[in-house]
mmCIF file of the N, C-alpha and C atoms, coordinates in Angstrom:
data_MODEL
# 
_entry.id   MODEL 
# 
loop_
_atom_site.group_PDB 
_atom_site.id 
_atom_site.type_symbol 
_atom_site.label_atom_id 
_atom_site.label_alt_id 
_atom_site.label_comp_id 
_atom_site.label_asym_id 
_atom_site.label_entity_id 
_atom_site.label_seq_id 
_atom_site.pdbx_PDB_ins_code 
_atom_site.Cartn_x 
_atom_site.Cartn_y 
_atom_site.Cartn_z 
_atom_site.occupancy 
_atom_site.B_iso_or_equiv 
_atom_site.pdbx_formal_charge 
_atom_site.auth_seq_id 
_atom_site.auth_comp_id 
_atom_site.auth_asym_id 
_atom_site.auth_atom_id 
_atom_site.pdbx_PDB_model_num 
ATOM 1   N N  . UNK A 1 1  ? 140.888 92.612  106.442 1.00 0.00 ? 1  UNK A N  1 
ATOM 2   C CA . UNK A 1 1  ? 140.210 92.470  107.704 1.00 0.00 ? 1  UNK A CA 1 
ATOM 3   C C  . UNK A 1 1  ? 138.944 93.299  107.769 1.00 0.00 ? 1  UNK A C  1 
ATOM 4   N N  . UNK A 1 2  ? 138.696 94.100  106.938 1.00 0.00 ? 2  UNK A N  1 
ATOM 5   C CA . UNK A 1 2  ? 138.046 95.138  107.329 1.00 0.00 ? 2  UNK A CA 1 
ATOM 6   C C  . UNK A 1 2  ? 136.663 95.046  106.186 1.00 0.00 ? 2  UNK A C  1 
ATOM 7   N N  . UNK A 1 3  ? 137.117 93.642  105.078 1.00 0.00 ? 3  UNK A N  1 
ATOM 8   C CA . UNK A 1 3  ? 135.493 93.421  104.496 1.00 0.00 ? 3  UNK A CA 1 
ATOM 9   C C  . UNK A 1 3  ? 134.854 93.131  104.644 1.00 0.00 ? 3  UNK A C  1 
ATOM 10  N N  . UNK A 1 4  ? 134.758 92.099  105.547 1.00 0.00 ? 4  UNK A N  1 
ATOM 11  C CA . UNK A 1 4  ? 133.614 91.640  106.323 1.00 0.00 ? 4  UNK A CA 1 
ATOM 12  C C  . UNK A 1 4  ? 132.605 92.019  107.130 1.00 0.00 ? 4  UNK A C  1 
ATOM 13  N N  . UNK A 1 5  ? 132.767 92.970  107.848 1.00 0.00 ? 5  UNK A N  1 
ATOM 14  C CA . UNK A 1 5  ? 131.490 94.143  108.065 1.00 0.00 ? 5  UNK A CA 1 
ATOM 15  C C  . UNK A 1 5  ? 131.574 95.093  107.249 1.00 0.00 ? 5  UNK A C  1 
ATOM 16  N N  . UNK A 1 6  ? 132.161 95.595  105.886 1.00 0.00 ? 6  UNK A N  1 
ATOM 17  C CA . UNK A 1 6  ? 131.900 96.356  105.208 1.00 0.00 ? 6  UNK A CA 1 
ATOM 18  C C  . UNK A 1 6  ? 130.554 95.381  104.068 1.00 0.00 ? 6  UNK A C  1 
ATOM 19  N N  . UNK A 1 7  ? 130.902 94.079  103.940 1.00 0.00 ? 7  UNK A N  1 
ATOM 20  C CA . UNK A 1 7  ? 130.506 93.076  103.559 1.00 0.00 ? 7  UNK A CA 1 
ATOM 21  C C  . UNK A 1 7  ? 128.317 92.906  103.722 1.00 0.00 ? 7  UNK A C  1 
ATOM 22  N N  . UNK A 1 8  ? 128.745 92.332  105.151 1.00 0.00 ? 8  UNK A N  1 
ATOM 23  C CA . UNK A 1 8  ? 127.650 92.217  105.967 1.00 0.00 ? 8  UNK A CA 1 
ATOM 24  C C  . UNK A 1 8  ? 126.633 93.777  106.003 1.00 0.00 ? 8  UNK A C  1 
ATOM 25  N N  . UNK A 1 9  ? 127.485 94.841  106.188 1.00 0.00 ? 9  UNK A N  1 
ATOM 26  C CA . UNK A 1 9  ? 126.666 95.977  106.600 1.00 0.00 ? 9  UNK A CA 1 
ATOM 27  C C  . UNK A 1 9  ? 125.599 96.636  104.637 1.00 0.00 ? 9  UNK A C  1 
ATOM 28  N N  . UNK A 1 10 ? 126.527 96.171  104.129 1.00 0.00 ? 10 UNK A N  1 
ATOM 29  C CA . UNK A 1 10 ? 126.108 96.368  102.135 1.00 0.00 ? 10 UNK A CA 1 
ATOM 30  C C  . UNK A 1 10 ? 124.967 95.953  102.198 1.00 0.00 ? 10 UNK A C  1 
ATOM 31  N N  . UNK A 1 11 ? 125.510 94.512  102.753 1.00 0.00 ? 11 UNK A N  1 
ATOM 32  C CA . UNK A 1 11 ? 123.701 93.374  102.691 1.00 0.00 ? 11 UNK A CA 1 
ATOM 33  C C  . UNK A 1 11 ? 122.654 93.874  103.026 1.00 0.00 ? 11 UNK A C  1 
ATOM 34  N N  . UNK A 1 12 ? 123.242 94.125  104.703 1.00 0.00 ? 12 UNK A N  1 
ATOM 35  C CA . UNK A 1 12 ? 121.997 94.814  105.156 1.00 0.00 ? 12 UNK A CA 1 
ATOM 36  C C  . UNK A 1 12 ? 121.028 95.928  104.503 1.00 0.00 ? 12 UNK A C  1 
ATOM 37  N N  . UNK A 1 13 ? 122.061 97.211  104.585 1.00 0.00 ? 13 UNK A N  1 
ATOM 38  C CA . UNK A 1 13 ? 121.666 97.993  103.515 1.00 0.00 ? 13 UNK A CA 1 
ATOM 39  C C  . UNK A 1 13 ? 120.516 97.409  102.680 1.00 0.00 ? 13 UNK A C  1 
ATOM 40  N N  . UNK A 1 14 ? 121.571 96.478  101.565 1.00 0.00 ? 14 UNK A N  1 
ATOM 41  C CA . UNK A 1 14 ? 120.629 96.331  100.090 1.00 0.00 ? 14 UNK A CA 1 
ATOM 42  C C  . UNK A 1 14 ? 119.432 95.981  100.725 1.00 0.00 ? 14 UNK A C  1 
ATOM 43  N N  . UNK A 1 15 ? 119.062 94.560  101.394 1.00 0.00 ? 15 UNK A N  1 
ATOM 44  C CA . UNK A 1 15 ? 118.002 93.696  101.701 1.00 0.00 ? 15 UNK A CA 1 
ATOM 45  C C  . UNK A 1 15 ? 116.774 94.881  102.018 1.00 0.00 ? 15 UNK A C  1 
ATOM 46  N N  . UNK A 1 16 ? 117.246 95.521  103.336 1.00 0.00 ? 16 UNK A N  1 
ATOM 47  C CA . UNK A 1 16 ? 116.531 96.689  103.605 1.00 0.00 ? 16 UNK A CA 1 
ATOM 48  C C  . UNK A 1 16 ? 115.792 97.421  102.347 1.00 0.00 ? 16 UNK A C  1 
ATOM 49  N N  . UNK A 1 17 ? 116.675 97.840  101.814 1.00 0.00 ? 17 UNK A N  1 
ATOM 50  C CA . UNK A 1 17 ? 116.368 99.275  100.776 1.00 0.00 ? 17 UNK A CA 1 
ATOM 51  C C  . UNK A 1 17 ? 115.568 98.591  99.588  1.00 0.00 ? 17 UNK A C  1 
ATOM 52  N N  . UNK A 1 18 ? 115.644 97.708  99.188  1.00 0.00 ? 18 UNK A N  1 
ATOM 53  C CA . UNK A 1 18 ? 115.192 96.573  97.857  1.00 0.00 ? 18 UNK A CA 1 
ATOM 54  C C  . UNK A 1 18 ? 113.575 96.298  98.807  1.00 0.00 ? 18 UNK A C  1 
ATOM 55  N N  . UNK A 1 19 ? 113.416 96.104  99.869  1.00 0.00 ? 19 UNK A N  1 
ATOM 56  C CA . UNK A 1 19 ? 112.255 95.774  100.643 1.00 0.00 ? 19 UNK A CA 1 
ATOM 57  C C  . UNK A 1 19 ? 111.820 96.786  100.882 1.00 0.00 ? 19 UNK A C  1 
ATOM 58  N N  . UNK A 1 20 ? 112.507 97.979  100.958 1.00 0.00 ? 20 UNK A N  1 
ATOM 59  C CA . UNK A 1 20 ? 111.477 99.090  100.976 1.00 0.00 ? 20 UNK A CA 1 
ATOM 60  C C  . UNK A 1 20 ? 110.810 99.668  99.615  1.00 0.00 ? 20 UNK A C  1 
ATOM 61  N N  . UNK A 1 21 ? 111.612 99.639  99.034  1.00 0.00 ? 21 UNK A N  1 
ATOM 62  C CA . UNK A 1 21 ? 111.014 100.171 97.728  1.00 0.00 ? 21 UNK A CA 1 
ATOM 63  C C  . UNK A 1 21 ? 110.276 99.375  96.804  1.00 0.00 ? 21 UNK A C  1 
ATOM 64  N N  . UNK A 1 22 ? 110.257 97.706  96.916  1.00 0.00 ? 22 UNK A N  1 
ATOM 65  C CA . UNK A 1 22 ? 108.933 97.251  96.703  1.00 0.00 ? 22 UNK A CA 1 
ATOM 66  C C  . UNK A 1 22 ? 107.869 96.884  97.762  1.00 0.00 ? 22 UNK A C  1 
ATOM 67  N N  . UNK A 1 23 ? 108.446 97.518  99.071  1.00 0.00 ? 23 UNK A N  1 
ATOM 68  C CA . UNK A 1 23 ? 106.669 97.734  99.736  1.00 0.00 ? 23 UNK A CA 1 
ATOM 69  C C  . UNK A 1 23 ? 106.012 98.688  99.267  1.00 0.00 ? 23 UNK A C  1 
ATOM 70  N N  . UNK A 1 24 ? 106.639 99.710  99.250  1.00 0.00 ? 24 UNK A N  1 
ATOM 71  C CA . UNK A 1 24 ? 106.320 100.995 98.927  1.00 0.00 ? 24 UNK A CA 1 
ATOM 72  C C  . UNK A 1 24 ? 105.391 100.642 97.452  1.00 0.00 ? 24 UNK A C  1 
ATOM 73  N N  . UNK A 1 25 ? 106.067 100.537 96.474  1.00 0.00 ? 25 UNK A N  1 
ATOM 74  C CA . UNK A 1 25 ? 105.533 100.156 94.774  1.00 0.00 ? 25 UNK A CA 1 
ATOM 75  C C  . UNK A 1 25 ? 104.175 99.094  94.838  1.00 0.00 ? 25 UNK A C  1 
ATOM 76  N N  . UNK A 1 26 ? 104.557 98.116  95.884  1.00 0.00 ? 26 UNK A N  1 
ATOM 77  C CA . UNK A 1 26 ? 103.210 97.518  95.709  1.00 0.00 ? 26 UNK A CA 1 
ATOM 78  C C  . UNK A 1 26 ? 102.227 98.181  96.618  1.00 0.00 ? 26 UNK A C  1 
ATOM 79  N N  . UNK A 1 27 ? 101.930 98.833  97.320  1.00 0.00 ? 27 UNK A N  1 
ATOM 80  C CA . UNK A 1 27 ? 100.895 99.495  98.045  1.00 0.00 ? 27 UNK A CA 1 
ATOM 81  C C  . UNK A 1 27 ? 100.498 100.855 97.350  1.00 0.00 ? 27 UNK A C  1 
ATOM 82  N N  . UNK A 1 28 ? 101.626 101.454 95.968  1.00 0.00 ? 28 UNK A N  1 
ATOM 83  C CA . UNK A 1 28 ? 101.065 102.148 95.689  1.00 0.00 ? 28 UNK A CA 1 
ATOM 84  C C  . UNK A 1 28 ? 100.388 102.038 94.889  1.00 0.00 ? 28 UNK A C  1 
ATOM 85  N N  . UNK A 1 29 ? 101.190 100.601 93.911  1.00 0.00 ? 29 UNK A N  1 
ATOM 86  C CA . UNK A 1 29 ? 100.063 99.473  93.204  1.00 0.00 ? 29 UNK A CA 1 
ATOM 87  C C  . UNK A 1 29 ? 98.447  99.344  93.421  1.00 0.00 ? 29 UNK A C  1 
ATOM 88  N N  . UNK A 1 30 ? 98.355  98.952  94.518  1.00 0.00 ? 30 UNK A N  1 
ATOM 89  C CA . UNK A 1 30 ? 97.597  98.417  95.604  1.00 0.00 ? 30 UNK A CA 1 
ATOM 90  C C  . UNK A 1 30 ? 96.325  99.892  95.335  1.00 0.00 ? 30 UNK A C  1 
ATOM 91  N N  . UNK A 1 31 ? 96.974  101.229 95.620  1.00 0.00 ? 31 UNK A N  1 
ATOM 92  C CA . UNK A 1 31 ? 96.211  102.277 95.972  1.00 0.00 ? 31 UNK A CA 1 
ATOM 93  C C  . UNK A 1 31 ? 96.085  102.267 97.488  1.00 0.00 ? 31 UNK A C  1 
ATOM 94  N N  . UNK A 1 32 ? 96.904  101.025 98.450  1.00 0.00 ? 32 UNK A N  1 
ATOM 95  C CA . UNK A 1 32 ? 96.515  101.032 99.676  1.00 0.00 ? 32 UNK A CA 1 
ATOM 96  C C  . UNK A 1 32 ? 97.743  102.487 100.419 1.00 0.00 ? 32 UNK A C  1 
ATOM 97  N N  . UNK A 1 33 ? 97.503  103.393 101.190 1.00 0.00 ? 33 UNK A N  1 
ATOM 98  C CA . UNK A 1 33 ? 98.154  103.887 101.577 1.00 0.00 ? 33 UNK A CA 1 
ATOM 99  C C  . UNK A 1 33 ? 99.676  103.711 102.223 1.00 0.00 ? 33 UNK A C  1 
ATOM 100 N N  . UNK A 1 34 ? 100.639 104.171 101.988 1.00 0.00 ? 34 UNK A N  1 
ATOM 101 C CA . UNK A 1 34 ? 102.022 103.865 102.827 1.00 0.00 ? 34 UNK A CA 1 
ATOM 102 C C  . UNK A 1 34 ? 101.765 104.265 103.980 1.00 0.00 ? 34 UNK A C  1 
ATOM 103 N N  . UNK A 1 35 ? 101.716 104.847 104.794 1.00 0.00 ? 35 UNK A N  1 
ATOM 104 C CA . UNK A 1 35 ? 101.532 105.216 106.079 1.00 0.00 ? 35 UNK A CA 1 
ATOM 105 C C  . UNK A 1 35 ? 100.327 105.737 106.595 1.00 0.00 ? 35 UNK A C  1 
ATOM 106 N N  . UNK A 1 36 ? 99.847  105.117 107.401 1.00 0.00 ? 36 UNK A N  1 
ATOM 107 C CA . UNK A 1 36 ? 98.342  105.681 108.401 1.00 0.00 ? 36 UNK A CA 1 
ATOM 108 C C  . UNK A 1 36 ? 98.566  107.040 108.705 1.00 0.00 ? 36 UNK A C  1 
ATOM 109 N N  . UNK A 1 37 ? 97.340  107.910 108.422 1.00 0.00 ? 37 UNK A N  1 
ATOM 110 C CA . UNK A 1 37 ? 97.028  108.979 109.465 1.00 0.00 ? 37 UNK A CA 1 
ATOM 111 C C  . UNK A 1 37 ? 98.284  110.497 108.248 1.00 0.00 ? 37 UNK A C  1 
ATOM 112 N N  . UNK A 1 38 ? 98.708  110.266 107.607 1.00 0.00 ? 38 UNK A N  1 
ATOM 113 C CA . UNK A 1 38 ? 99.713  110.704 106.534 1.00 0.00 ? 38 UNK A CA 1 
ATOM 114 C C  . UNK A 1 38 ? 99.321  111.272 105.192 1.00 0.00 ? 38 UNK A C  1 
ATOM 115 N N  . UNK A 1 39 ? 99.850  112.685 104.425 1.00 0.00 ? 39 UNK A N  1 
ATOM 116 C CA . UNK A 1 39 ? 99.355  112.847 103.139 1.00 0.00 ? 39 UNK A CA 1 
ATOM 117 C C  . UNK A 1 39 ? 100.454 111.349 102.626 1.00 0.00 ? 39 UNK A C  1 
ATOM 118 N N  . UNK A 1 40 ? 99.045  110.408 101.549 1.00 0.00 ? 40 UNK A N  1 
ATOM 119 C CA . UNK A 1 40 ? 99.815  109.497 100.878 1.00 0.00 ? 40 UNK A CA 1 
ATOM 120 C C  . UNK A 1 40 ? 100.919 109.849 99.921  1.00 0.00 ? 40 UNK A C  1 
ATOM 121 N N  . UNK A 1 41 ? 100.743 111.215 99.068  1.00 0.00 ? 41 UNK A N  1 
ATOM 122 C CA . UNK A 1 41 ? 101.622 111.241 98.349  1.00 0.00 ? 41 UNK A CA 1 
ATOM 123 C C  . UNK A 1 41 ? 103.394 111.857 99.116  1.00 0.00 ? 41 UNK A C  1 
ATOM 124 N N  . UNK A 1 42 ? 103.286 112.489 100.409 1.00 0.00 ? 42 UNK A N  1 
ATOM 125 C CA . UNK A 1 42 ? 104.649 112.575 101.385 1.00 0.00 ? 42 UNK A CA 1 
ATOM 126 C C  . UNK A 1 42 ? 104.982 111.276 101.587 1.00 0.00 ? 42 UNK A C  1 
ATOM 127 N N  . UNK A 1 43 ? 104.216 110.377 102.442 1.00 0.00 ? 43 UNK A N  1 
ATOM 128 C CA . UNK A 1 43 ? 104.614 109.069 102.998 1.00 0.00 ? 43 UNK A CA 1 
ATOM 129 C C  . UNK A 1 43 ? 105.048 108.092 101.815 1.00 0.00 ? 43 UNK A C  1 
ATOM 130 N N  . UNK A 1 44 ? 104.575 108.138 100.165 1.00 0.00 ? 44 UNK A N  1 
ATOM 131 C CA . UNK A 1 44 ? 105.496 107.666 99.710  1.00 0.00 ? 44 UNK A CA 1 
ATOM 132 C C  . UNK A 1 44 ? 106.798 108.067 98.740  1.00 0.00 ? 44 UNK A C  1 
ATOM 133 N N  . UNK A 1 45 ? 107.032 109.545 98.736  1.00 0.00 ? 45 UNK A N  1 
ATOM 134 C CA . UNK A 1 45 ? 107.892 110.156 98.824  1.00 0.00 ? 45 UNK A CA 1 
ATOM 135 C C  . UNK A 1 45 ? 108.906 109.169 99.377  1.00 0.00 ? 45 UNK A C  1 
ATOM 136 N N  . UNK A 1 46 ? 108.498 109.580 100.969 1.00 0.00 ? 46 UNK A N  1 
ATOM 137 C CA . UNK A 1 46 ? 109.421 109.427 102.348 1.00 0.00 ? 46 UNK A CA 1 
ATOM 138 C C  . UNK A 1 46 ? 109.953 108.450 102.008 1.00 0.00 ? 46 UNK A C  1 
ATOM 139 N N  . UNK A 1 47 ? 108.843 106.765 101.623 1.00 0.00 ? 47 UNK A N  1 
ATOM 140 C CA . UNK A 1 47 ? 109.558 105.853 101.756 1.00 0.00 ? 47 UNK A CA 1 
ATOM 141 C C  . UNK A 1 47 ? 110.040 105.505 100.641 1.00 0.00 ? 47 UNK A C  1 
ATOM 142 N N  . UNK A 1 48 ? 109.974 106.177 99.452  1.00 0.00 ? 48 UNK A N  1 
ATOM 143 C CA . UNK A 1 48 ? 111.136 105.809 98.249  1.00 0.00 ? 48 UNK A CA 1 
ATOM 144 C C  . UNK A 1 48 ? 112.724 106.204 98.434  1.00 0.00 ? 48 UNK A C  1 
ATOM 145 N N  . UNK A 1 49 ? 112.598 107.867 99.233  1.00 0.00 ? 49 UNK A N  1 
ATOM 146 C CA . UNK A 1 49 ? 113.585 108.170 99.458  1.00 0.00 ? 49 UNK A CA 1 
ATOM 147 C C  . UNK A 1 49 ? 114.425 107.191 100.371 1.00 0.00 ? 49 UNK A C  1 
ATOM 148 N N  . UNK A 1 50 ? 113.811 107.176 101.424 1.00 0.00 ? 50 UNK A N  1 
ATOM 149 C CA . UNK A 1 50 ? 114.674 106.093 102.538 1.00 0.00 ? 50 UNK A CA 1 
ATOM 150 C C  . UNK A 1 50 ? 115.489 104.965 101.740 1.00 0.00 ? 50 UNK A C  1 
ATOM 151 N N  . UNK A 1 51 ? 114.210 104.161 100.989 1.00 0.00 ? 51 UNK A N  1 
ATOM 152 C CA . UNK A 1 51 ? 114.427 102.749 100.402 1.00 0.00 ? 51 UNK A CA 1 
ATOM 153 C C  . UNK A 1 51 ? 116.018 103.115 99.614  1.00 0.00 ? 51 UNK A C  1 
ATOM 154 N N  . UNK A 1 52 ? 115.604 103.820 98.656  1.00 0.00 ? 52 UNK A N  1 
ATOM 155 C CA . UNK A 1 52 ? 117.034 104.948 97.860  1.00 0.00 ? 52 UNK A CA 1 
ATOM 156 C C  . UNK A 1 52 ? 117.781 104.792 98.221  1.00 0.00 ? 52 UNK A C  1 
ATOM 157 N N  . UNK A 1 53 ? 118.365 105.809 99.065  1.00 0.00 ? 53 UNK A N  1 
ATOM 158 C CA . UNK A 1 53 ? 118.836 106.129 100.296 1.00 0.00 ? 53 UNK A CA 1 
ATOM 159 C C  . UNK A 1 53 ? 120.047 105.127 101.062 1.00 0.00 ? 53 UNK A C  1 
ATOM 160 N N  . UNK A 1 54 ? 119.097 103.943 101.299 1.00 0.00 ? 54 UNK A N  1 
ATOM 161 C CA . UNK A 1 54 ? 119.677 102.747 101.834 1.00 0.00 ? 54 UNK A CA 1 
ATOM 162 C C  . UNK A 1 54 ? 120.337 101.515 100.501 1.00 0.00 ? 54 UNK A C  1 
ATOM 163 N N  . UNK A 1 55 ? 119.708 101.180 99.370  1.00 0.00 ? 55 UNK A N  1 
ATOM 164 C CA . UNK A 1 55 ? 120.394 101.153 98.572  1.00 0.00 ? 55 UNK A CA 1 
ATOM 165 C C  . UNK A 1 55 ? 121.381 101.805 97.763  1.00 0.00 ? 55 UNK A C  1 
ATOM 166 N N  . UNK A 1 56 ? 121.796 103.072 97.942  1.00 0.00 ? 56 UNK A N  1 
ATOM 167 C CA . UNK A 1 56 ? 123.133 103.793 97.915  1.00 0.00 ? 56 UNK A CA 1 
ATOM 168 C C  . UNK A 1 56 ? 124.445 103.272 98.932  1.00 0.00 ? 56 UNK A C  1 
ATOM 169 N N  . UNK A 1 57 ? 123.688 103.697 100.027 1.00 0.00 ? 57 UNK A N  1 
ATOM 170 C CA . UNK A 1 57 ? 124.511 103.341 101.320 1.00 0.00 ? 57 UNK A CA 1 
ATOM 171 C C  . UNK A 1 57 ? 124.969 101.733 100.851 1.00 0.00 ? 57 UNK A C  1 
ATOM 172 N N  . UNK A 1 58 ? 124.440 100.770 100.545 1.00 0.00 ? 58 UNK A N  1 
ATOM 173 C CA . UNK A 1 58 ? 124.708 99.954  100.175 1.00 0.00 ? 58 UNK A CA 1 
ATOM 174 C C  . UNK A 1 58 ? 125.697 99.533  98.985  1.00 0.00 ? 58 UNK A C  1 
ATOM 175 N N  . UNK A 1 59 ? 125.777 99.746  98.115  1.00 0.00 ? 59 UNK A N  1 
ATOM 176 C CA . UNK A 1 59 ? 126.578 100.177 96.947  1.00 0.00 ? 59 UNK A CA 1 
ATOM 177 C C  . UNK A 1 59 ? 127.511 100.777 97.809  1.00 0.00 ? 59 UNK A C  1 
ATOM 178 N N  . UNK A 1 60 ? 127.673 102.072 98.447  1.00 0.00 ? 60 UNK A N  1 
ATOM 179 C CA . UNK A 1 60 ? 128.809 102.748 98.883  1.00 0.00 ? 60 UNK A CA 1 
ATOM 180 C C  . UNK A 1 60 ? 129.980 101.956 99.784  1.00 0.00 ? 60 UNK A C  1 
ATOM 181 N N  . UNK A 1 61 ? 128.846 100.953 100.838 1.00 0.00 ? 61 UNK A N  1 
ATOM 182 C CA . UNK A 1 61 ? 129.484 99.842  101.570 1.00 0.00 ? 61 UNK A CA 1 
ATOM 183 C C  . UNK A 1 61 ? 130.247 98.791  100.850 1.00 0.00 ? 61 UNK A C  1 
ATOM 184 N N  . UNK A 1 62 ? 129.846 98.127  99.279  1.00 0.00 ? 62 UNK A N  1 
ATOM 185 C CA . UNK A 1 62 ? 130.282 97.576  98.943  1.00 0.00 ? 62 UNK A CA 1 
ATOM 186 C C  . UNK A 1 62 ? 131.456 97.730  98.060  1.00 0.00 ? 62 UNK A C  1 
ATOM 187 N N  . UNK A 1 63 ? 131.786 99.064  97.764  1.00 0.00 ? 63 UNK A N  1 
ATOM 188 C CA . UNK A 1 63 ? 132.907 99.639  96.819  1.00 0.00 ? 63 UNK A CA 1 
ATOM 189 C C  . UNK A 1 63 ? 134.168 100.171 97.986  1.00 0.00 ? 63 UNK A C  1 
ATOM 190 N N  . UNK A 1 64 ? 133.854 100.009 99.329  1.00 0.00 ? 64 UNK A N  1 
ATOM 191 C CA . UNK A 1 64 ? 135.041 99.462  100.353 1.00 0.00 ? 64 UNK A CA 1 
ATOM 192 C C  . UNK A 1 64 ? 135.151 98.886  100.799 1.00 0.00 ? 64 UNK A C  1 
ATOM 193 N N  . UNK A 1 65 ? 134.759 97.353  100.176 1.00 0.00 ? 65 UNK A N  1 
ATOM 194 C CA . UNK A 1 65 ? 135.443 96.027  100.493 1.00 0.00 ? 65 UNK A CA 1 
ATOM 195 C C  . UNK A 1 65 ? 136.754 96.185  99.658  1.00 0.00 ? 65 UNK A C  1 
# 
């Protein structure tokens, strides 16, 4: 009963975290900054970590289905 939002919430996770960490890669690609008004090299720190972060959480969601 209990995989199905363990299920759903993984997804989320992954989709999230996989989309952050190639926004992040292509803008640093790019040379275009991750965040306005920000040292670029913190803001993409920040958002590798997050992206990370959320693909863990993800993995973690999916090893308690």
């Amino acid at each position: 009963m209990e995989s199905g939002p363990a299920i759903f919430t993984g997804s989320v996770f992954a989709v999230f975290g996989a989309a952050l960490v190639l926004w992040t890669a292509v803008r640093l690609r790019q040379g275009a900054p991750v965040a306005h008004g920000t040292n670029p090299a913190v803001s993409a720190a920040v958002a590798a970590f997050a992206g990370t972060a959320a693909l863990l959480l993800a993995v973690w969601c999916f090893t308690r289905t």
